[in-house]
Structure formats: C-alpha cells, structure tokens
N, C-alpha and C positions, 0 to 999 in steps of 0.2 A: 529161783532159789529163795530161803529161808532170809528176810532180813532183821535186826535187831527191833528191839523196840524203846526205844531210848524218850529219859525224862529230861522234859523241858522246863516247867514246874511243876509245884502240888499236883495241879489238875489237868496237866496239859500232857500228853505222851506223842511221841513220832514213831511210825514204820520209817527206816531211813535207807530208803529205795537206793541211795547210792553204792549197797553192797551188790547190788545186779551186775551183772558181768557187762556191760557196756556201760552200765553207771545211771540208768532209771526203771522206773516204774512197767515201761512199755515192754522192757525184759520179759518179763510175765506172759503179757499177750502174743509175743511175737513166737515166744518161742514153743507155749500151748501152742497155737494153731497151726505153726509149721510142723511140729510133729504128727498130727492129725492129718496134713495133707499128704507126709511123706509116708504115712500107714497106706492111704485112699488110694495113690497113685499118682496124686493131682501134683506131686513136684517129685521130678527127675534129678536126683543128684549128678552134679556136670552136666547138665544140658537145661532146665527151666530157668525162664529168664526173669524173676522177681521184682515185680511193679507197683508202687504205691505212691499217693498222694498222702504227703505229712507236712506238719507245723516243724518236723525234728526228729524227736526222739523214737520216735516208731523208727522212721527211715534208719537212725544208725542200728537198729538195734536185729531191725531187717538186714543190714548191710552185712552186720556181723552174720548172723545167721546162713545167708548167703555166702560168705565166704567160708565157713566151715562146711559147707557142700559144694564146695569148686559151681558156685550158682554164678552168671550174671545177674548185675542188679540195678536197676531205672528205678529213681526217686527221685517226685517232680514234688515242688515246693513255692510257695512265697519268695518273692527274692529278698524281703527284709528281716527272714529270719536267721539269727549271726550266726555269722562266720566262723564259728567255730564248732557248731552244729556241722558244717558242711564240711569241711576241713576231716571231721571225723571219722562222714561217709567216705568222702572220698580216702582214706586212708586205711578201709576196707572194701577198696577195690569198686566202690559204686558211682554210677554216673548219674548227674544232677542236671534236672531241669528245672527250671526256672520260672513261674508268672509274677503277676502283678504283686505291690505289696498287700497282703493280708487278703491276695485273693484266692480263698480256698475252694469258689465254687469253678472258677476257671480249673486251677488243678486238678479236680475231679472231673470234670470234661477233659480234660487231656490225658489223664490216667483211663477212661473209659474206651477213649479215640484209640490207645496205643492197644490196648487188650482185645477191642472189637475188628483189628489191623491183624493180629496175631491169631485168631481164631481158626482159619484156613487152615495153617502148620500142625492143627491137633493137639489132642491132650498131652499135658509137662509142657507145651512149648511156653506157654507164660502165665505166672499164676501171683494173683493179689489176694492176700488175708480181707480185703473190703474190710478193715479194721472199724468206719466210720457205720458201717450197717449189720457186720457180721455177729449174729446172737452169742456163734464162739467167742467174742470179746467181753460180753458179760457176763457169763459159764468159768471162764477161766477164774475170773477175782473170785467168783459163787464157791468155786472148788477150791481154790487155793489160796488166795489173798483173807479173805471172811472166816474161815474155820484157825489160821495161820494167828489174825488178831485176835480171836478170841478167846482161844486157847492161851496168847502172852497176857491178855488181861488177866485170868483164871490166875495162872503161874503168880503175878506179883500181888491174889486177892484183892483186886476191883473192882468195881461197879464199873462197869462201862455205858456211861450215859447218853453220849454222842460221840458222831465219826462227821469230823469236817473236811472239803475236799472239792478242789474245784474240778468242771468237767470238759475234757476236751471230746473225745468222741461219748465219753459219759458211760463206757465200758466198766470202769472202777467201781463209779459210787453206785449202780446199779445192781452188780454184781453184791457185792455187798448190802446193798437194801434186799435185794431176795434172803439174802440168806439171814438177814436179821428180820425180816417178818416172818420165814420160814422156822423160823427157833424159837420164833413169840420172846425176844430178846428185849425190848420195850426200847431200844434204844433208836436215838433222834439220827436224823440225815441232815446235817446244815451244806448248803452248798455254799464254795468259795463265788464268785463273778469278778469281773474287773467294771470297776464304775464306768468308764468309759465306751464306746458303742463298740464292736469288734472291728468294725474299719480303723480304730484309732486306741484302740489301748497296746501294752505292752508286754506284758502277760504273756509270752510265749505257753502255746501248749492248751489252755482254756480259750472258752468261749471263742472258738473259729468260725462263728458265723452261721449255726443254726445249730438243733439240741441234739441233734444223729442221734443215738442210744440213750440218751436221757429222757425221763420223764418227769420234769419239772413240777408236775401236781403231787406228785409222791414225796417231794422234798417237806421238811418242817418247817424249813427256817433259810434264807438266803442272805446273805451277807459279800454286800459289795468294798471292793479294795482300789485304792487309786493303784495306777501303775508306779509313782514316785515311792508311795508308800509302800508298795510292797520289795521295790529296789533297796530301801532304805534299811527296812526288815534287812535282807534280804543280806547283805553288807554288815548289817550291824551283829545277826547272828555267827556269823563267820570270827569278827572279832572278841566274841564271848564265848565262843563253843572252841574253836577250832576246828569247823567244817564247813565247809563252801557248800554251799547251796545253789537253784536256782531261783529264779524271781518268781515262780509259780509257790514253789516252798515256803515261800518269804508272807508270798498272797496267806499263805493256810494260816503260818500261823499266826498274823495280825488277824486273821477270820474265830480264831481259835480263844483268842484271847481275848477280843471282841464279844463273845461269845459268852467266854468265864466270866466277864466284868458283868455284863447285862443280864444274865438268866441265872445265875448262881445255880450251876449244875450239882444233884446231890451224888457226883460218881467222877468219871476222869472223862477227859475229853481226848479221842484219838486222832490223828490227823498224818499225813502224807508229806515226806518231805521226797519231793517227785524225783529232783535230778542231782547230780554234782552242778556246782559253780563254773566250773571253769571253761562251759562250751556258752558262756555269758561273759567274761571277760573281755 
C-alpha cells in the first residue's frame, strides 16, 4: 500500500514504511510476489507450506500473508535477531527456526535442505519468494515503490536529488536505481552500511553477510553508521517525532544527514524509515 511521505527537515524527506499492514517496508515485496505465485499456481491457498530464510521482517510479513490464506509457514532465522520480531511471527501462526547468531548463510542452507525435502510431494506443496535472489523483489519497488516517491516529490515541487537506504537483500535500492536511470532522473543512490563487519553489527535488516541483489558499483556514494549511533538516532527520533522507529531507520537518517552536511545537495534528500520500533524494544 501507498505510504506518506513525511518531512524531517529542509532537505531531508521519509517514505514511512510503518503504514504497511504488518508495519515495514517488506510488505511490499511479500505481498507483490505472493500474489504472482497464487496467479502461476505455485501456492495453494490451505495447503502450501511457506518457507523462507530472514533477518525478520520478511518472515512476519510472510507470516501475515500466510495466514490470510489458511498457509503454513516455516521461518528459519538467526537466533539473535529480537524477540519481538519473533513473537510477531509466531502470533501469525508461523513456526521458527533457529541458527547461529548472524548466520545468514547457515539459514539459507537450511531453508534450501527443507524445499529440496519437499520436492517429492509436487507443485503448492512448498513455496519460498527466494526473496534474497528473486528479480520479482527488485521489479516490485521498479513498479511500485519508485514511481510512488516520485510522483510525492512532484506533488510537494522538488528536486529530488538523492535516495538514501540501506540494503538487506538490496531488492529496494535496486529497484529504484532502475527506475531512476530508466527516467534519466539524475538523481544520486547513497547507500546506508553499518561500520561494523556483518558478524558484529547491529543493524538488524542490512548488510546480512553478502550483497544478494545489490550492485554496489552502481551506488554514488556509501556511508557507514555505528550500531550505537544509529540506536541512538534511532531513540532520539521517537522523542522528537512521536514515532518509534527501527534501528535500521535510525541508520538512514544519520546517513541522510551525513549526507546534507557534506555534499550540500541542490534538491531534497529521500530516505526509508524501514520498520515500527517496537519489534526492537
């Protein structure tokens, strides 16, 4: 669905992804490609059994999804991503598995193992969006995220200079780089990072440990964020706004404004406030 676009300062604007029906950004992707599968065949309302490897927000958003087609749903995960991420699957009915902390590439071998287990049983019997490889995840923002911010830039008469935005399977900021070079739109791609290595930052959501759908040589500009600092943001914005946030959100717009101070943009700077706060608590 359609989210606001709301001012942070002068130069700084937000998508505030928290208007999605499960409350982030992965809304989007999950619910584009499940309908595309349930056209194809490829998922069975009441009988497919919905399987993916996530940092989080995919998973609930999957979980939702599933639940409004009587689906089961397997979502295997990190065990250090919080507990209130999983609390939410579980509260739509999904059941969670578990590796190491911040091992992503485990959980896609286990998400692999359960699908290549399930192949026998035939088509519907179990289907994964492959959210971390699937082209439908940068097609979706291409069609609907990208035309959606462009058109709210238009609306408030701006220049729209750059789009900041960190990448977890890098589905977003891709999707949107197509379609701003597709428009000859001149505008900049900054990517958010978390300074620290992916074994050890905190950054829910970004940088999981290789660039899956990102192409990093296409970016302008990258800009790294502690994990402290973007908690901090991240906190601090909630008692200035009145909106809880997550710590990826927090990441953008220290990226954002990082950004504004240093390159003195001549237009507005857009940026991703990815999830609600409160699966961070």
């Amino acid at each position: 669905m359609a989210t606001p676009l709301i001012k942070i300062s002068d130069q700084i604007y937000a998508k505030l992804e928290t208007y999605q029906p499960t409350g982030s950004v992965k809304d989007r992707m999950v619910n584009y490609i499940v309908e595309k599968a349930i056209r194809s065949g490829d998922i069975l309302p009441g009988i497919t059994r919905f399987i993916e490897a996530t940092s989080g927000n995919t998973g609930i958003a999957l979980a939702a999804a599933a639940a409004r087609l009587n689906c089961p749903c397997t979502i295997i995960m990190p065990r250090n991503m919080s507990e209130q991420r999983k609390q939410m699957m579980r509260a739509f009915g999904a059941v969670i598995m578990e590796k190491g902390d911040n091992d992503f590439a485990g959980c896609l071998e286990l998400r692999d193992y359960i699908l290549e287990d399930e192949k026998p049983r035939g088509k519907g019997s179990a289907w994964c969006p492959y959210q971390f490889s699937n082209p439908l995840n940068v097609m979706c923002h291409y069609e609907t995220t990208a035309p959606e911010i462009h058109k709210q830039v238009i609306d408030i008469g701006e220049k729209w200079h750059g789009y900041v935005h960190g990448a977890g399977t890098g589905g977003t900021m891709m999707g949107i780089k197509k379609y701003l070079d597709r428009h000859a739109l001149n505008t900049k791609c900054i990517l958010t990072t978390p300074a620290e290595s992916a074994a050890n930052h905190g950054i829910q959501g970004i940088n999981d440990g290789a660039d899956f759908l990102l192409d990093k040589s296409l970016m302008d500009e990258v800009i790294s964020i502690e994990t402290d600092q973007a908690i901090e943001r991240m906190k601090r914005f909630a008692k200035e706004s009145g909106l809880l946030i997550g710590i990826s959100s927090g990441a953008n717009i220290l990226a954002a404004e990082k950004y504004v101070q240093s390159c003195k943009p001549d237009g507005i700077i857009i940026t991703m406030l990815c999830d609600r706060g409160e699966r961070y608590l």
